[in-house]
C-alpha angles and dihedrals in degrees: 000000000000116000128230099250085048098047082055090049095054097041089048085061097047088047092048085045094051093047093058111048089041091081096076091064091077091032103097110034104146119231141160095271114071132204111219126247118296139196123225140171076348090296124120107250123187100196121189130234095266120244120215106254144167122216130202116206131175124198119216136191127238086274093054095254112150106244104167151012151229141204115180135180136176143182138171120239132172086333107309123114107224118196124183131189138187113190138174144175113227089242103062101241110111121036114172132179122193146175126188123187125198123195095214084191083082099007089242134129109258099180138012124196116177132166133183134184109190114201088325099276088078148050151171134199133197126196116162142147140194103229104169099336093306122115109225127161139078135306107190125186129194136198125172100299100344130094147196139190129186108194101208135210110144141141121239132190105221142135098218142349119260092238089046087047092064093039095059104037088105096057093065122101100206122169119214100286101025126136149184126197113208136173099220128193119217122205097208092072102016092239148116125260123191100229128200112197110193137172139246106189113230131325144174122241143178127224121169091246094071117052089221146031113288127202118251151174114248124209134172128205126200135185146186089252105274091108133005133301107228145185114214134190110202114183120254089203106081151268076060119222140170103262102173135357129187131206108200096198086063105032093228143136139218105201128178113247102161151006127194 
C-alpha cells in the first residue's frame, strides 16, 4: 500500500507536470500585433502577439473524481511572455505557486519560479534562470525543521526547458507521424530527460467546458523516465489551447472547466 510520504511525492511531480505544460493554452490567442516568424527546435513557429487570459482546470482520477485544481493566468509584457499559476490537490496535501517567463526575442525560458508546501511538514523552492544558456539560481528543500539549499551555476546540454517545452507545443505544425527527439532539462530534479514528441494525428474530445466534442490535435510525449509520459488535445479552432492531457503512469486527467 502506498505510503503517505509516497502518495505527496507523487502528487508534487504531477502538479509540477501540470503546471508546466498549462502555459500553451493562452499561447496563441490572434490579435492585431505579430511576432514575426521563429525558429524553434529547428522548426518554423508563427507566434501571436499573447492575450491576457485565465484558465480554469480540473484534475480528475481514473474514475473520473474529481482529486485538484488550477487556476492559471497569463499576460504578455516587454516581450516577455509571463505565466502564473496557483495549484492544489483536495486533500490538502500538495499547494504549489509558479511563475514562468519566455523571451520570445530567442523562444527560450528566461526564469522559472516554482514553490511547493506538501501536507504542511515539507517544501520545496525553485528559483532558476537561463543566463546564457547556463542555469544558475537556487533549488531549496524543506522537511520538517531541516533545510537544504543547492546554490546552482551549471552548464547543461539541452535542447529546451521543460516549462518552455509545454509553452511552445501549439506552435508546432506537426503532421500525423511526425516526431521530434529532444534532450530536456527539467528543473524539478535539475536533470536532463531524452523526449520524443509524436504526432496523432486529430481527434475529437470531450471536456466539461464545451457541450459538445471538439476537434483536436493530438500529441504524445514520451521520455526515458526522468518525467512523465503524456497524451495531450490541443484545439484546432483557434485561438488553440490545451483542453485535456493525460499521464498514463498515473492514470489522471487535465481537463478544461473555464476561461475568463
Amino acid at each position: 500500500m502506498e505510503t503517505n510520504f509516497n502518495r505527496i511525492e507523487g502528487h508534487k511531480n504531477i502538479i509540477y507536470f501540470f503546471l508546466s505544460i498549462l502555459i500553451l493554452s493562452i499561447i496563441s490567442c490572434h490579435q492585431s500585433t505579430k511576432i514575426k516568424n521563429k525558429k524553434w527546435l529547428d522548426q518554423d513557429v508563427l507566434v501571436s502577439d499573447f492575450m491576457e487570459a485565465t484558465n480554469y482546470y480540473y484534475m480528475y482520477d481514473s474514475t473520473n473524481v474529481k482529486i485538484g485544481s488550477m487556476i492559471f493566468g497569463s499576460y504578455f509584457e516587454d516581450g516577455l511572455f509571463i505565466a502564473r499559476d496557483t495549484s492544489q490537490f483536495d486533500d490538502g496535501s500538495v499547494y504549489e505557486t509558479a511563475e514562468f517567463q519566455i523571451d520570445t526575442s530567442n523562444m527560450r525560458m528566461r526564469k522559472i519560479r516554482t514553490d511547493f508546501i506538501f501536507g504542511g511538514f515539507g517544501e520545496l523552492n525553485i528559483s532558476l534562470n537561463n543566463v546564457n544558456e547556463k542555469v544558475v539560481g537556487t533549488y531549496k528543500t524543506k522537511r520538517d525543521t531541516v533545510v537544504n539549499i543547492k546554490n546552482i551555476d551549471s552548464t547543461y546540454k539541452y535542447d529546451a526547458f521543460r516549462g518552455e517545452l509545454y509553452m511552445l507545443l501549439n506552435t508546432l505544425n506537426l503532421k500525423k507521424g511526425d516526431s521530434l527527439l529532444l534532450d530536456v532539462f527539467v528543473s524539478g530534479s535539475l536533470d536532463i530527460s531524452k523526449a520524443v514528441i509524436t504526432s496523432l494525428g486529430k481527434d475529437m474530445v470531450s471536456v466539461p467546458y464545451f457541450d459538445n466534442e471538439q476537434l483536436c490535435d493530438k500529441l504524445k510525449i514520451t521520455s526515458d523516465g526522468k518525467m512523465p509520459d503524456n497524451i495531450i488535445w490541443i484545439s484546432k479552432k483557434e485561438p488553440r489551447r490545451m483542453l485535456k492531457m493525460h499521464v498514463p503512469m498515473r492514470k489522471l486527467d487535465l481537463k478544461l472547466v473555464n476561461i475568463k
